[in-house]
N, C-alpha and C positions, 0 to 999 in steps of 0.2 A: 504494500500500500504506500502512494505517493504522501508526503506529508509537507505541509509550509511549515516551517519552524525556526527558533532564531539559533543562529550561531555563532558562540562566542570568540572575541578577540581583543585585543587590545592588552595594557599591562594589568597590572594588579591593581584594584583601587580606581582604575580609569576603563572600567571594560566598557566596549561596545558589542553589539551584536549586528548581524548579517540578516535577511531574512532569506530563506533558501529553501527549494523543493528537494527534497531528500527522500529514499526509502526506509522506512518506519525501521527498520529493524539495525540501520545503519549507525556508527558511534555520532555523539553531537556534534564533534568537529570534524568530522569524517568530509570526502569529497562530497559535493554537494550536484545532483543533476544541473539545478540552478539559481545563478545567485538575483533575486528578486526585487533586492533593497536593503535598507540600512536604517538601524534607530539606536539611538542613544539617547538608554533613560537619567542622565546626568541632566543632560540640557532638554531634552521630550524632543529630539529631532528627530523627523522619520522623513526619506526618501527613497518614495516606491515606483519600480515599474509597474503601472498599473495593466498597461494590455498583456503583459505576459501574466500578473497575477490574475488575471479574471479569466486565462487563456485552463491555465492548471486548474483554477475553480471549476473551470467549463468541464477537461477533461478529468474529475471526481478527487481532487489532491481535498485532505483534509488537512484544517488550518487547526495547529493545538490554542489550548485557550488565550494564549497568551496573544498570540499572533493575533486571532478574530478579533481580539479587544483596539489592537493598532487597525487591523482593516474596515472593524466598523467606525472611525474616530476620522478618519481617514474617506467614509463615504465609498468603499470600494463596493459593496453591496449594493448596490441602487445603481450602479454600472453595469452589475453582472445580470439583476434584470433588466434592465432595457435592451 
C-alpha cells in the first residue's frame, strides 16, 4: 500500500520533514517513490506539489494522520473533488 507521509531530516533540534509517497511497509527515511513537498513545524511552513499530490490521492495513496491534517489546512481536498 502506497502511503503520503513525512520524512524526517535536518539536524537535531532543527528537524524538518519531507512529504513523500512511500510503501507502507518501507523504513521512514527509506527511498521515497516520491518527494511531494516540504513542512517545517518550527516556523508552520509547508510547500506542496499539489497536482502530483491529488495525482497519488486519485490513484488510492493513503495520507497518515498527520499529513491529512497539513492537506486539509492547505485546501488540497476541494481540488481533489472538482
Amino acid at each position: 500500500m502506497i502511503k503520503l507521509r513525512l520524512k524526517r531530516y535536518g539536524k537535531k533540534r532543527e528537524v524538518s520533514y519531507r512529504i513523500v509517497a512511500m510503501n507502507s511497509r518501507d523504513r521512514r527515511d527509506g527511498r521515497p517513490l516520491e518527494e511531494l513537498g516540504f513542512y517545517n513545524p518550527r516556523t508552520d511552513e509547508t510547500r506542496l506539489e499539489v497536482p502530483a499530490i491529488v495525482k497519488r490521492l486519485q490513484e488510492g495513496a493513503q495520507p497518515t494522520k498527520t499529513v491529512q491534517r497539513i492537506l486539509e489546512k492547505a485546501n488540497v481536498y476541494e481540488q481533489l473533488k472538482a
